[in-house]
Phi, psi and omega in degrees: 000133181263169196286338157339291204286290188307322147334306174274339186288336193308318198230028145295312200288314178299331173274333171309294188306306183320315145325295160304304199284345167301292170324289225273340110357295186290320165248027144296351179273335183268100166337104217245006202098301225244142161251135181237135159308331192256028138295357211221347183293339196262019174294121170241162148211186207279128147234123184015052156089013172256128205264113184259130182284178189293302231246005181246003167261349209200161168249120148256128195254199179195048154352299191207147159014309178249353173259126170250142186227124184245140209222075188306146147311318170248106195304338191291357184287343239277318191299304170296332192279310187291298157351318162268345162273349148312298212297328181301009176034064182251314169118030166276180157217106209260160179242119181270154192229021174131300200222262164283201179224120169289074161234138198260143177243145186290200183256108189307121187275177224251359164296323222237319164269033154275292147343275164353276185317332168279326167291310172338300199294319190287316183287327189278320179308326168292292183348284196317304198310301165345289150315323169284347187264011210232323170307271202315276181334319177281324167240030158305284191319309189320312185287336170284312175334315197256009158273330168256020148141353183285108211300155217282305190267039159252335168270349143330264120007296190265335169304302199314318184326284212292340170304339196265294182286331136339258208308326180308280179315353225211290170341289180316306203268005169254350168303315156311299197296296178307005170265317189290310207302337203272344159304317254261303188308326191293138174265000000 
């Protein structure tokens, strides 16, 4: 195999993993019933006039299943904090008691994991679209290489490859997806 063809596949496969490591971002974002710390990432608020995420001000825990218990550093944050998990369109509702932020997440009805699961699926279908266009792009070069001089089966060969990581990766993402609907499905 010439170093060309191992060029493109070393970064088909990287642009493929980048994919996946998106995905997989992406529906750590999607609300399964259970508190996760990282439902909150996409929290920012005003600290002293600098727009801060949530989780770099406060310790956040998770006390029971249904709870995120947020624990400022500074008690005067305690106000403002509740104020950007309002603003954030997440559907919590946090209770501040004093000293921390309370917010217990309800329980999804089955209308709403239904929903969940149909997003779930739409993010994993960009994923595959991802891949598939990182296929093309790869066996694109591939056909110029062999327009400039690269032996027919050797062009061969390396579409299989990159046809091999496509099915691998594709292979990850429907793996995922069925792991998130059966969190995403469990009461």
């Amino acid at each position: 195999m010439t170093e060309e063809i191992t060029f493109i596949l070393d970064d088909a496969k990287e642009q493929m993993q980048k994919a996946l490591l998106h995905m997989e971002t992406e529906l750590t974002k999607i609300r399964t019933g259970k508190a996760n710390p990282s439902m909150l990432d996409s929290v920012f608020f005003d600290y002293y006039g600098v727009n801060t995420q949530l989780n770099q001000a406060a310790t956040i825990s998770i006390p029971d299943a249904r709870t995120i218990m947020i624990k400022p550093w500074e008690k005067g944050l305690l106000p403002d904090m509740e104020k950007a998990i309002h603003a954030s369109n997440l559907g919590l509702n946090p209770m501040n008691d004093g000293e921390t932020i309370r917010i217990n997440i309800p329980p999804l009805t089955e209308e709403r994991r239904q929903a969940l699961v149909k997003q779930a699926r739409q993010i994993g279908e960009n994923s595959k679209v991802s891949i598939r266009n990182v296929r093309r792009d790869s066996n694109e070069e591939i056909k110029k290489l062999e327009k400039e001089g690269l032996s027919e089966d050797q062009a061969k060969a390396a579409t299989d490859n990159v046809q091999e990581l496509t099915d691998t990766y594709t292979a990850k993402i429907e793996a995922h997806l069925k792991r998130k609907e059966e969190d995403i499905m469990k009461v």
